[in-house]
Backbone as CSV, one residue per row, in Angstrom:
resi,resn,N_x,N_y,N_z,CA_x,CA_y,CA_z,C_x,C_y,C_z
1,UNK,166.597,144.117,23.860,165.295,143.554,23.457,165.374,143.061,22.011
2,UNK,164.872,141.726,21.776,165.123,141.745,20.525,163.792,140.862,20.012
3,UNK,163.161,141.684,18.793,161.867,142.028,18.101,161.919,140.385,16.862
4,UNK,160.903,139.656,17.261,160.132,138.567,16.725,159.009,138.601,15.818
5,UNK,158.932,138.950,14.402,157.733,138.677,13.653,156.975,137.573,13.769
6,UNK,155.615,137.650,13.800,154.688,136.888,14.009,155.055,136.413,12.732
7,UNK,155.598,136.081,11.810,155.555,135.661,10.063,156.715,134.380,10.787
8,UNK,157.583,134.607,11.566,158.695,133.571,11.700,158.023,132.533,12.615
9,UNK,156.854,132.818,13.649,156.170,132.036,14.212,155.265,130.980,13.851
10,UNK,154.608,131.445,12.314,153.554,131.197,12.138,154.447,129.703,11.042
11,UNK,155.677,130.255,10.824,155.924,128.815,9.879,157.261,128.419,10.663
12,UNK,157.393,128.324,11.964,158.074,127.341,12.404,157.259,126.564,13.143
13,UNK,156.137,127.020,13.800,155.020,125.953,13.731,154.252,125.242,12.938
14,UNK,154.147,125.724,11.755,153.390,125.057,10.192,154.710,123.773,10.213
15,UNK,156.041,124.036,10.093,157.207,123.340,9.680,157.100,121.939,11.257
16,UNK,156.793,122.421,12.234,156.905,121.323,12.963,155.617,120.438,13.404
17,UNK,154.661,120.795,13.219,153.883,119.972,12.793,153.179,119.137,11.923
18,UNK,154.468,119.574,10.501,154.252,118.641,9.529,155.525,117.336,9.772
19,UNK,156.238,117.816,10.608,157.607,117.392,10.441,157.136,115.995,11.633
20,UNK,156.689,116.487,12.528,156.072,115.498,13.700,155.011,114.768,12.981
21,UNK,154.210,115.487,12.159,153.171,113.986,11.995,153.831,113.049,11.071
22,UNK,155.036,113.127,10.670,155.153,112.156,9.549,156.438,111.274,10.267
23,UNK,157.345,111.942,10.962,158.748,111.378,11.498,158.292,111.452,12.955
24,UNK,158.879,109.961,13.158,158.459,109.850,14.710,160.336,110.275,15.107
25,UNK,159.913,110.709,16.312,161.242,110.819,17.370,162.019,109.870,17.182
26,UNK,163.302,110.154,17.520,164.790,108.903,17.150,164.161,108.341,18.524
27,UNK,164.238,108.579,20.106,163.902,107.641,20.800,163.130,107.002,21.212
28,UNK,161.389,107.405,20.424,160.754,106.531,20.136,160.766,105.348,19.382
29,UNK,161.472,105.251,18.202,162.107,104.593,17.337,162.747,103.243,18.031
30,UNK,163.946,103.568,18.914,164.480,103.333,19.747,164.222,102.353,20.939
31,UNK,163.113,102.965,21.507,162.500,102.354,22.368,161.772,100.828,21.819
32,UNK,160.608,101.149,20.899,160.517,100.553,20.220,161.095,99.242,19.543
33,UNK,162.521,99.530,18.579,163.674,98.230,18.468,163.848,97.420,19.672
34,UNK,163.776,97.973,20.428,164.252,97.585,21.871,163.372,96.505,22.458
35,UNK,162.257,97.295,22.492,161.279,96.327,22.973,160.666,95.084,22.159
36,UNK,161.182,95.526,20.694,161.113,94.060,19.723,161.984,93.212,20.181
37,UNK,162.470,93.667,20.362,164.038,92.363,20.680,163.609,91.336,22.086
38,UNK,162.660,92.512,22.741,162.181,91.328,23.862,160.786,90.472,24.142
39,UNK,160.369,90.764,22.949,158.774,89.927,22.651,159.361,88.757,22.154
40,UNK,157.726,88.052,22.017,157.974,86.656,21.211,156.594,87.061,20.400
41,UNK,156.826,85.860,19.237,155.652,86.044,18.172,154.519,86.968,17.868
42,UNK,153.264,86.688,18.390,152.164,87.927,18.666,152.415,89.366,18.834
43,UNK,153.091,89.577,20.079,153.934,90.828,20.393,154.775,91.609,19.218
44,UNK,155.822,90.424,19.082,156.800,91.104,18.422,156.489,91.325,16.602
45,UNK,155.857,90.483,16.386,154.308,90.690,15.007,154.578,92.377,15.118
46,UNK,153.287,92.361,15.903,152.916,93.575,16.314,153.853,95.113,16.217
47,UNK,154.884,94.455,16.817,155.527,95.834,16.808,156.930,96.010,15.926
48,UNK,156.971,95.123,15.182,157.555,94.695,14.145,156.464,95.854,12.546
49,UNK,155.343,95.462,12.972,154.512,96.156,11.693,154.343,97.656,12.536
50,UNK,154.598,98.014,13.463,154.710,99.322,13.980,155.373,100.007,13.289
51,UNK,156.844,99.447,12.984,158.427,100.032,12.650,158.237,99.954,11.169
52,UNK,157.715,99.069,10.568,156.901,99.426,9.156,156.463,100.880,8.501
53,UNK,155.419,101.136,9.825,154.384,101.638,9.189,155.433,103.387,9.305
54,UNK,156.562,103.145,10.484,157.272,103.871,10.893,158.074,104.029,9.692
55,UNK,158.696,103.823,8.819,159.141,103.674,7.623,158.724,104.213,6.777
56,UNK,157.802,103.857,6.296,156.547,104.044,5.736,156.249,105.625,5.224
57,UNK,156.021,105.744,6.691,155.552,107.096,6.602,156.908,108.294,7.200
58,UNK,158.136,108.027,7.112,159.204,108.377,6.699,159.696,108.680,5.063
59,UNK,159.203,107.722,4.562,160.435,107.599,3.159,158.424,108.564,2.886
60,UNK,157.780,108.361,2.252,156.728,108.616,1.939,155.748,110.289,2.318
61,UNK,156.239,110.657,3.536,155.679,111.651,4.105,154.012,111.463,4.930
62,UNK,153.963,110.110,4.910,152.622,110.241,5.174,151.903,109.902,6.710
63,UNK,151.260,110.397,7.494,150.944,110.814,8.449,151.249,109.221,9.310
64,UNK,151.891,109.619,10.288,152.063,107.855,10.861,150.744,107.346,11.375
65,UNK,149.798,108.469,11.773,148.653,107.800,12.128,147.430,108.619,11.192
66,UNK,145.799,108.030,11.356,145.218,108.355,10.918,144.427,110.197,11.503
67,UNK,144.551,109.636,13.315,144.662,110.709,14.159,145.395,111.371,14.347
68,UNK,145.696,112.879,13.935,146.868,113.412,13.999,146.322,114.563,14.596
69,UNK,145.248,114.275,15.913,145.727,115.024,17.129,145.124,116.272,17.135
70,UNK,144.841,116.048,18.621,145.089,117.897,19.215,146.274,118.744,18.285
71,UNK,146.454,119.969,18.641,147.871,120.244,18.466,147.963,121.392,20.084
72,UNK,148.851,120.537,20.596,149.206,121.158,21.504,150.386,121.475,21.774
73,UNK,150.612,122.884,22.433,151.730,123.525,22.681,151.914,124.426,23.794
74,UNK,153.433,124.019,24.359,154.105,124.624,25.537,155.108,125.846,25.323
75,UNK,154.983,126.903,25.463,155.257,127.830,24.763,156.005,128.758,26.148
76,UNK,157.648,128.344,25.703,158.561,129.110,26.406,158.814,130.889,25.862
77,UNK,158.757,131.971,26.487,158.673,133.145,26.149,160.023,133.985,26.611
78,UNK,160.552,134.447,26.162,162.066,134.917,26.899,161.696,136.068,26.982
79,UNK,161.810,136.393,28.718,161.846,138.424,29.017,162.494,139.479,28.120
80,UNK,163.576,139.127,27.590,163.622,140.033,26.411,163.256,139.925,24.807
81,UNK,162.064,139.283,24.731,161.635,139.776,23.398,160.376,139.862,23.430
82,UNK,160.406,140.892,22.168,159.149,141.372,21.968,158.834,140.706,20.646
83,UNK,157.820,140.584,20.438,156.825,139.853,19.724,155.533,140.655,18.615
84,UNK,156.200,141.131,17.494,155.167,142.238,16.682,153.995,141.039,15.966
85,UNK,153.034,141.400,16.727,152.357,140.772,16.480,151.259,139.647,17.598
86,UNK,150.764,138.484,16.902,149.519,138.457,18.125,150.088,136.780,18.360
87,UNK,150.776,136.143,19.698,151.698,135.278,19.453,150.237,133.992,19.553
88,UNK,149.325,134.440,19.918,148.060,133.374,20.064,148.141,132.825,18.573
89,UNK,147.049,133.928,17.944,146.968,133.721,16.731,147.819,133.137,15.615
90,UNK,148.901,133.967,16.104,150.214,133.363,14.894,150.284,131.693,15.189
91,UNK,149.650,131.038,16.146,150.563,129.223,16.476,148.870,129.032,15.841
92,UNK,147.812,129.170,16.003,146.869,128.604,15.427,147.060,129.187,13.701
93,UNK,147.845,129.904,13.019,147.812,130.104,11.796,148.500,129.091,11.513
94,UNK,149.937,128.967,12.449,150.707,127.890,11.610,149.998,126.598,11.310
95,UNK,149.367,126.165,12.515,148.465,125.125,12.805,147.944,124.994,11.602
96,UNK,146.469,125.713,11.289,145.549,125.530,10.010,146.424,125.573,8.701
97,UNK,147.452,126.456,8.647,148.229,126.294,6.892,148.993,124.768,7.658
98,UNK,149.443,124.126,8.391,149.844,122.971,8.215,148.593,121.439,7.976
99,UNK,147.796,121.889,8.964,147.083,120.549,8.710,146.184,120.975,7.531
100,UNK,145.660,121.789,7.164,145.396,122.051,5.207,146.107,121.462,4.393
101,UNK,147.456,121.958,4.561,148.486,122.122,3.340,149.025,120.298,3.230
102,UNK,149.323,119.982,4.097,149.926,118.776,4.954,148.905,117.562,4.823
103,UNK,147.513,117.874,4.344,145.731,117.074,4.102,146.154,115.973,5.509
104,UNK,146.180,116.777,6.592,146.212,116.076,7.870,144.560,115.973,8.718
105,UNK,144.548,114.846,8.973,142.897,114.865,9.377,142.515,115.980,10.243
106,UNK,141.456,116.999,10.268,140.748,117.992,11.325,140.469,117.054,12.107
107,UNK,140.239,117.516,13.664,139.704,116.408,14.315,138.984,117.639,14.971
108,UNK,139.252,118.674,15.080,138.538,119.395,16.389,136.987,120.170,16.219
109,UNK,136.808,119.948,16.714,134.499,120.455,16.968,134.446,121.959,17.280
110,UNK,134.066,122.535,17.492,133.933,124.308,17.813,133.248,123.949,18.865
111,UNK,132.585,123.125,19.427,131.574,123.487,20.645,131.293,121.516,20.979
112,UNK,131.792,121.349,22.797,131.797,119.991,22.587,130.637,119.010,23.141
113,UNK,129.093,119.745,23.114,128.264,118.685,23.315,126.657,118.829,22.315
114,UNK,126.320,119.975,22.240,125.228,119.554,21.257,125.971,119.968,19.554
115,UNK,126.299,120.609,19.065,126.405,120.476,17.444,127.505,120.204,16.798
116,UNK,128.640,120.149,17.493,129.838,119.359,17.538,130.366,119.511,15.686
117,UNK,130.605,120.908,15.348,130.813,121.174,14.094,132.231,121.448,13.917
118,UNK,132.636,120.491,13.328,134.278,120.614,13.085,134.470,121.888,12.405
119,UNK,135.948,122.523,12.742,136.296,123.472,12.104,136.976,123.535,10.851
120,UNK,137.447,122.634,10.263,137.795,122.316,9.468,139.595,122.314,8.806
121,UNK,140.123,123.414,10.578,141.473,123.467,10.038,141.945,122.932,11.321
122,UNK,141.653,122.111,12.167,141.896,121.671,13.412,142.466,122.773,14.436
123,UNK,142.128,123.723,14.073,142.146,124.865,15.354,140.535,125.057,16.532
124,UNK,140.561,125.973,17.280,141.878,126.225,17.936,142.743,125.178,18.698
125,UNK,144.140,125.802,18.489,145.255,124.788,19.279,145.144,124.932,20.941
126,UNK,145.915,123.958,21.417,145.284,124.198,23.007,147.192,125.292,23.442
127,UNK,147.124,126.070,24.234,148.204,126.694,23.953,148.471,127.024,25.661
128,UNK,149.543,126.355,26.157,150.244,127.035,27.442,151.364,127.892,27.340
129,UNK,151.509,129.256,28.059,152.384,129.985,28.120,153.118,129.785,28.865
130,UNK,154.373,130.468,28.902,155.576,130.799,30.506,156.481,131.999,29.822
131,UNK,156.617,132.249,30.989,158.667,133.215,30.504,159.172,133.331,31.016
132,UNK,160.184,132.716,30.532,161.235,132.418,30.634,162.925,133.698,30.757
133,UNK,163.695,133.763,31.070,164.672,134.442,31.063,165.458,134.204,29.370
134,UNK,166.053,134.995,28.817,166.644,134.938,27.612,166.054,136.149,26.420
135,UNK,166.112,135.607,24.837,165.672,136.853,23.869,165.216,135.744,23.043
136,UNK,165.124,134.346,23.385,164.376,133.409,22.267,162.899,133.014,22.695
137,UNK,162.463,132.260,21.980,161.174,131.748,21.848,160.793,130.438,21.558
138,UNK,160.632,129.331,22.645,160.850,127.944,22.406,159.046,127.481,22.296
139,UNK,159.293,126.577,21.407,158.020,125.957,20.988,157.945,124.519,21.362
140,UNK,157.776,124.192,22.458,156.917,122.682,22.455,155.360,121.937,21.997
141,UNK,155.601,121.233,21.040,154.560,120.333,20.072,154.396,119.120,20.661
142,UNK,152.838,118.770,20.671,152.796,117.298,21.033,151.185,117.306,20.300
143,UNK,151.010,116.097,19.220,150.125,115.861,18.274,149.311,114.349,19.235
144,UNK,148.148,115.272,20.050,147.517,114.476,21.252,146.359,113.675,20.678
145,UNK,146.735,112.193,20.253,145.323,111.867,19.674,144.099,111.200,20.583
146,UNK,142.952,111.257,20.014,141.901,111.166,20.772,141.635,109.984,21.622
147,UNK,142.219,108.435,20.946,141.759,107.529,21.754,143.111,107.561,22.988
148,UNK,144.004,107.869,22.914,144.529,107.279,24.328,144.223,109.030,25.188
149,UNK,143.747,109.728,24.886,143.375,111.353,25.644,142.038,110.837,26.592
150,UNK,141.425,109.602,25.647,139.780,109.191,25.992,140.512,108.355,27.547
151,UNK,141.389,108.556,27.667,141.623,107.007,28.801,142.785,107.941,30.132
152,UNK,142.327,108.905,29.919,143.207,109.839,31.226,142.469,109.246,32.336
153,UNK,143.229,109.886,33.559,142.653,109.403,35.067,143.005,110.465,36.070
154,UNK,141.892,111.424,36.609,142.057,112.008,37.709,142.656,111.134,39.099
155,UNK,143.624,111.442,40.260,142.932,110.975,41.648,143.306,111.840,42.439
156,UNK,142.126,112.221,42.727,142.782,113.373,44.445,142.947,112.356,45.410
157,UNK,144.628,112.266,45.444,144.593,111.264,46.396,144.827,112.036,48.386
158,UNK,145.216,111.423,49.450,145.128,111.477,50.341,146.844,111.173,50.259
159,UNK,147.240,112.683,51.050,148.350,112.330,51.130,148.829,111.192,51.853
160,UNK,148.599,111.065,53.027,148.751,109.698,54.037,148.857,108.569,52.852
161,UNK,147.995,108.504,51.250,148.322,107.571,50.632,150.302,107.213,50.098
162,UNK,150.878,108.746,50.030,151.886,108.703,49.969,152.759,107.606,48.229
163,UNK,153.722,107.260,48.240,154.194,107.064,46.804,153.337,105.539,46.516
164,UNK,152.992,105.009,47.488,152.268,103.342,47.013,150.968,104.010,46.620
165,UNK,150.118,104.625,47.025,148.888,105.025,46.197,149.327,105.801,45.161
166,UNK,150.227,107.120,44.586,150.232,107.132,43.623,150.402,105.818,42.323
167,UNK,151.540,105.252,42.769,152.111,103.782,41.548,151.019,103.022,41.767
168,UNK,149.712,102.377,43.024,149.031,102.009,42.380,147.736,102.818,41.432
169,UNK,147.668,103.772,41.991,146.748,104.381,40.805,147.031,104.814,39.750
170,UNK,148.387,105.009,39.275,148.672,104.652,37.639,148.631,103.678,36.733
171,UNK,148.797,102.456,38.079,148.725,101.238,37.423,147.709,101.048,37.288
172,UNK,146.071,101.199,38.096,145.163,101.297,37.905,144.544,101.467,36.596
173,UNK,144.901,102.861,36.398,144.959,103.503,35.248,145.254,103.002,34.039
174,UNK,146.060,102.484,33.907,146.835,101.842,32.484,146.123,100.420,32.290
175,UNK,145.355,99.727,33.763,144.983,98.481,33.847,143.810,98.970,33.055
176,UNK,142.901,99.758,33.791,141.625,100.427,32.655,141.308,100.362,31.540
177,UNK,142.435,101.048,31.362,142.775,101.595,29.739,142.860,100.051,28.741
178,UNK,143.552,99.357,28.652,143.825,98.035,28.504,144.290,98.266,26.709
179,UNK,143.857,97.943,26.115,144.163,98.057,24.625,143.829,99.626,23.466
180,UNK,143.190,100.029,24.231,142.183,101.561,24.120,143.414,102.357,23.466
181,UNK,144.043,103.021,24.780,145.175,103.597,23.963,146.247,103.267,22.783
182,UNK,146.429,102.214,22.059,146.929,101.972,21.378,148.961,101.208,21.716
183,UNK,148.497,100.446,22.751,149.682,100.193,23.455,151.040,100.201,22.506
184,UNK,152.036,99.526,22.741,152.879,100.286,23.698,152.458,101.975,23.908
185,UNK,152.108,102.594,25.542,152.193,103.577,25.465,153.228,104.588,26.502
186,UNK,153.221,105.897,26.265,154.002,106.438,27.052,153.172,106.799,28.219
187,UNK,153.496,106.930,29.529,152.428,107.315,30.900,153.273,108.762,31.300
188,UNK,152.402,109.292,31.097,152.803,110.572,31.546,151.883,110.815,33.280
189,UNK,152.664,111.179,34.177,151.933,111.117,35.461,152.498,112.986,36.152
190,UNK,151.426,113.392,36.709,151.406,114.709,36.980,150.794,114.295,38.926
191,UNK,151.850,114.763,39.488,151.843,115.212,40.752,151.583,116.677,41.502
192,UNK,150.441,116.632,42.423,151.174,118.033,43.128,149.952,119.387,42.186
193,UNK,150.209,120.162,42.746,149.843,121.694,42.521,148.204,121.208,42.863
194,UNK,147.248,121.564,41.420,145.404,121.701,42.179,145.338,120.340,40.296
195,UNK,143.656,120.108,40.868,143.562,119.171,39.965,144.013,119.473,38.616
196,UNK,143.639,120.663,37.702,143.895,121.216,36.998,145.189,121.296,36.365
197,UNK,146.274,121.571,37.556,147.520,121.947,36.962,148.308,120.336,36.811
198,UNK,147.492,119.115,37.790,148.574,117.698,37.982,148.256,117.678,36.253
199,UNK,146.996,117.836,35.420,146.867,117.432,34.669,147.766,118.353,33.221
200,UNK,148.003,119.448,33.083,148.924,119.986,32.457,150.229,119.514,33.013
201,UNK,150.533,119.240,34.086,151.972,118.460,34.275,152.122,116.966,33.715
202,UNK,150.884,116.548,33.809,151.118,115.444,32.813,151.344,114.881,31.805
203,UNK,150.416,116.059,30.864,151.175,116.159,29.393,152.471,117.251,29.319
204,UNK,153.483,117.990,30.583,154.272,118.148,30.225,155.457,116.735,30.287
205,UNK,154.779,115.935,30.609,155.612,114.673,31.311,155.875,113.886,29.595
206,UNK,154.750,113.797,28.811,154.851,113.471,27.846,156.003,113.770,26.651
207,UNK,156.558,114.885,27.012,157.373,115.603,26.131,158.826,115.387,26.614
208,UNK,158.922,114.340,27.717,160.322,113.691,27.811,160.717,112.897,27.003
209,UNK,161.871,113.193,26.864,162.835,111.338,25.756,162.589,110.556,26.701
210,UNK,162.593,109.508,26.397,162.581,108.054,26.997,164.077,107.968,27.619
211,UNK,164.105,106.960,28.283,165.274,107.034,29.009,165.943,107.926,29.828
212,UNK,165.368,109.081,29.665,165.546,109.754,31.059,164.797,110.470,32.080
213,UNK,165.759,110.443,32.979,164.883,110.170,34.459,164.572,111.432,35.043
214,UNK,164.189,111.597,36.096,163.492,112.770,36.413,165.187,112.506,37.839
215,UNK,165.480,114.247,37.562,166.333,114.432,38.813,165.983,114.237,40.006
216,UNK,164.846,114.251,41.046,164.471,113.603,41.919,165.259,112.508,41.761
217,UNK,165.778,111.878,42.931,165.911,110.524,42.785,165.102,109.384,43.142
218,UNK,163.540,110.402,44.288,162.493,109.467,44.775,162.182,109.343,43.658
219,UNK,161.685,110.486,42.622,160.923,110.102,41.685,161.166,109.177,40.472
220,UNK,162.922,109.130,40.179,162.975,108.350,39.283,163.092,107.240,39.533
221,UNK,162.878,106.555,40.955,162.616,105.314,41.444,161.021,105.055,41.295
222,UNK,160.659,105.709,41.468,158.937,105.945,40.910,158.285,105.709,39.877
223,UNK,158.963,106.246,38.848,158.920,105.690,37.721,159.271,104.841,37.084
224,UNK,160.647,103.930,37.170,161.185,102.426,37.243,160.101,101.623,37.644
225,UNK,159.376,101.836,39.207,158.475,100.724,39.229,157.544,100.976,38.603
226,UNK,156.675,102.112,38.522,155.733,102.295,38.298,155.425,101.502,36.394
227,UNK,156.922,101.645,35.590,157.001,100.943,34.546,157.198,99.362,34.304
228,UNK,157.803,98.488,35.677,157.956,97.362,35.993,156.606,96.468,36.016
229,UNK,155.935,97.563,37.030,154.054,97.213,37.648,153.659,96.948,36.286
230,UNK,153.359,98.141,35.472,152.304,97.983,34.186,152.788,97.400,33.255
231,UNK,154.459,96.992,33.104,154.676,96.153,32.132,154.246,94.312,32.577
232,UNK,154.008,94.698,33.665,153.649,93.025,34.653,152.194,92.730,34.266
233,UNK,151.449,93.680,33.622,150.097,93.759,33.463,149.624,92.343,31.914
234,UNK,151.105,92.334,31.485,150.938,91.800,30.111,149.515,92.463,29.088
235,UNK,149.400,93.573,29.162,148.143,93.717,28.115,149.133,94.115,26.731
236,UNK,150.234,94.160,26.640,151.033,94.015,25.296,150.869,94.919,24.592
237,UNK,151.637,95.087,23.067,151.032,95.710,22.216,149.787,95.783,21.293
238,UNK,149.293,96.513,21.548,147.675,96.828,20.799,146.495,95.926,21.747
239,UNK,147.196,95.720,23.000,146.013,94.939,23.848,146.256,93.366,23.522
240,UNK,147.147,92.914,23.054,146.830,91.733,22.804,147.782,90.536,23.845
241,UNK,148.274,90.875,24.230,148.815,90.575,25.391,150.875,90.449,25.224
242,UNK,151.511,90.686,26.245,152.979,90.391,25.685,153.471,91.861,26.971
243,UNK,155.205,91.375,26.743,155.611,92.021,27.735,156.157,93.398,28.059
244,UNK,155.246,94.171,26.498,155.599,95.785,26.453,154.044,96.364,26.699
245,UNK,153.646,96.876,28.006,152.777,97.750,27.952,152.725,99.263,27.491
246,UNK,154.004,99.632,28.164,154.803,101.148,28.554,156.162,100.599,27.726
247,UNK,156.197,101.609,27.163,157.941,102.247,26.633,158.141,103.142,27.608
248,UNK,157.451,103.918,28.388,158.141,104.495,29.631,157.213,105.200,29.960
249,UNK,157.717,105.772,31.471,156.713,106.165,32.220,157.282,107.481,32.685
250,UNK,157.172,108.879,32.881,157.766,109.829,33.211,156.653,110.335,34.196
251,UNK,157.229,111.284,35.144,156.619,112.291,36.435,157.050,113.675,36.092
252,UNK,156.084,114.471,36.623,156.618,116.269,36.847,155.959,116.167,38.290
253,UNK,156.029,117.195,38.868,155.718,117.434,40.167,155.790,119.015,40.355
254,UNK,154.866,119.193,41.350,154.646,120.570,41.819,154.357,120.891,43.101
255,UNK,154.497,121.884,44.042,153.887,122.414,45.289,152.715,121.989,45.132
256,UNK,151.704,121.682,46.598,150.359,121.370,46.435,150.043,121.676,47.849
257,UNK,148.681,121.703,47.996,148.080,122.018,49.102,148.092,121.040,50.782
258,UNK,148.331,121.157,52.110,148.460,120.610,52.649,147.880,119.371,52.533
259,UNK,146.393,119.434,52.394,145.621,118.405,52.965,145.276,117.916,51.297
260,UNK,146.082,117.896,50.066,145.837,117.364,48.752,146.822,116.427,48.209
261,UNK,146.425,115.629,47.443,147.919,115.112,46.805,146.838,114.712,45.235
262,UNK,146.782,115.673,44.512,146.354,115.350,43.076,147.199,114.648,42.164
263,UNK,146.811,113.666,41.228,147.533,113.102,40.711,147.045,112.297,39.204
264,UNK,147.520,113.518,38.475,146.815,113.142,37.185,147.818,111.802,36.300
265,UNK,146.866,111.244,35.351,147.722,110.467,34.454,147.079,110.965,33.153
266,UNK,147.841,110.638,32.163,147.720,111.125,30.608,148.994,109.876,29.767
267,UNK,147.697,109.158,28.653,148.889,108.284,28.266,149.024,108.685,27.027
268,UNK,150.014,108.382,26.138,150.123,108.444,24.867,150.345,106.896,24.129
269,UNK,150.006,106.966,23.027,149.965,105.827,22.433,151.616,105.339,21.491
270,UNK,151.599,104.697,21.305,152.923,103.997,20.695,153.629,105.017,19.754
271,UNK,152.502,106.058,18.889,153.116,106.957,17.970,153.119,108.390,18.434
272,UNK,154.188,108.416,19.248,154.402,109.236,19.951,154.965,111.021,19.661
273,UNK,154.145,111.438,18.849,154.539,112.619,18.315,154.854,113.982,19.079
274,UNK,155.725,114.233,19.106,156.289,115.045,20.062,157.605,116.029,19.291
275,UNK,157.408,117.154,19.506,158.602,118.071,19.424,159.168,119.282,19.536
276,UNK,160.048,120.151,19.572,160.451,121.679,19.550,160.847,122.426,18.864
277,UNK,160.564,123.709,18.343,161.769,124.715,17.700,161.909,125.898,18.934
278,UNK,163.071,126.166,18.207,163.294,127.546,19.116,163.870,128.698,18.206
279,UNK,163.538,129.998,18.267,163.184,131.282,17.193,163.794,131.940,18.040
């Protein structure tokens, strides 16, 4: 068994959510170059001052966006360790000493329809557990901002709809959405289990690198089109039209009920903040 202070928790989460709001991912980056190279003018404008601002707020430290998010986290637990201390609390401490310390915007309300009083340290964090086999403690981060969260899409679909109703109701989805999320975005799509869980599979979908595929091989044919479809949509970067909707599109999947086929979507926007430690 081997024993984890809540003190090592509380600032490897402070450390990665300062580290994510300011440095975007190498294969976001990536993706990105990439998809400059295949615009013309308007478009490539566009995402040309993306990689700027990407710079920017590299050499500088300063938040790549103005929204810097939920803070949400996937929180791998290994059967042999123990944990002195309260492992909830400790990820919302790191949380508030980072977005304080870090003067990262609060975004979150204590209560979300009549008095809507921010808390002032953007807690609480939204926090999923598991455990895992091992003696470590893995931390998945993803800094969820509000306008492309505003543009999710339930569908309980009918299984008989089968893989053409899922790909068109993502595409649906992304058609909706249109400039909202802050295009180029990532589509995170959640299959399977009850409504509830397609939609936590969706933002675990988010926390893939680009470029790779889901081992299924139905599914990573699934996702090829499903990224072909919405890049056919031309709504471009920032809505303005051109031939990057999606930098990519990822699936998770789960057991689900006979007579269900739920199928959440969750997009992320071009500044794709995402990341891990492990303790």
């Amino acid at each position: 068994m081997r024993e984890i202070q809540v003190e090592q928790v509380i600032d490897s989460v402070k450390k990665l959510c300062l580290e994510k709001a300011y440095h975007l991912p190498k294969d976001i980056k990536e993706a990105i170059d990439k998809a400059a190279l295949n615009e013309e003018e308007l478009p490539k404008y566009i995402l040309e001052q993306c990689k700027e601002n990407y710079k920017i707020a590299d050499e500088e430290e300063f938040p790549l966006c103005q929204d810097t998010g939920t803070a949400l986290f996937f929180v791998e637990i290994g059967e042999e360790v123990y944990i002195k201390g309260n492992l909830n609390d400790a990820i919302n401490e790191g949380v508030r000493q980072a977005y304080k310390e870090g003067f990262l915007r609060k975004s979150i309300v204590d209560e979300p329809i009549f008095d809507r009083v921010n808390t002032k340290d953007n807690t609480p964090a939204i926090i999923y557990f598991d455990f895992v086999k091992g003696d470590k403690i893995k931390i998945y981060f993803l800094a969820k901002g509000g306008g492309a969260e505003n543009c999710a899409g339930l569908g309980m679909l009918m299984p008989s709809q089968g893989s053409k109703g899922v790909v068109d109701f993502v595409v649906e989805t992304v058609k909706k959405a249109g400039g909202k999320p802050c295009p180029p975005v990532i589509v995170g799509v959640g299959c399977g289990g009850t409504a509830d869980y397609a939609a936590v599979l969706s933002k675990k979908a988010l926390l893939i690198k680009t470029g790779q595929r889901n081992k299924n091989e139905n599914y990573s044919k699934m996702e090829l089109e499903i990224l072909e479809k919405v890049n056919d949509l031309n709504i471009g970067p920032q809505g303005l039209g051109g031939k990057t909707t999606a930098l990519e599109v990822h699936i998770e999947y789960a057991p689900c009920h006979i007579a269900s086929m739920p199928c959440f979507v969750t997009l992320n926007c071009h500044s794709a903040r995402h990341g891990e430690v492990i303790i």
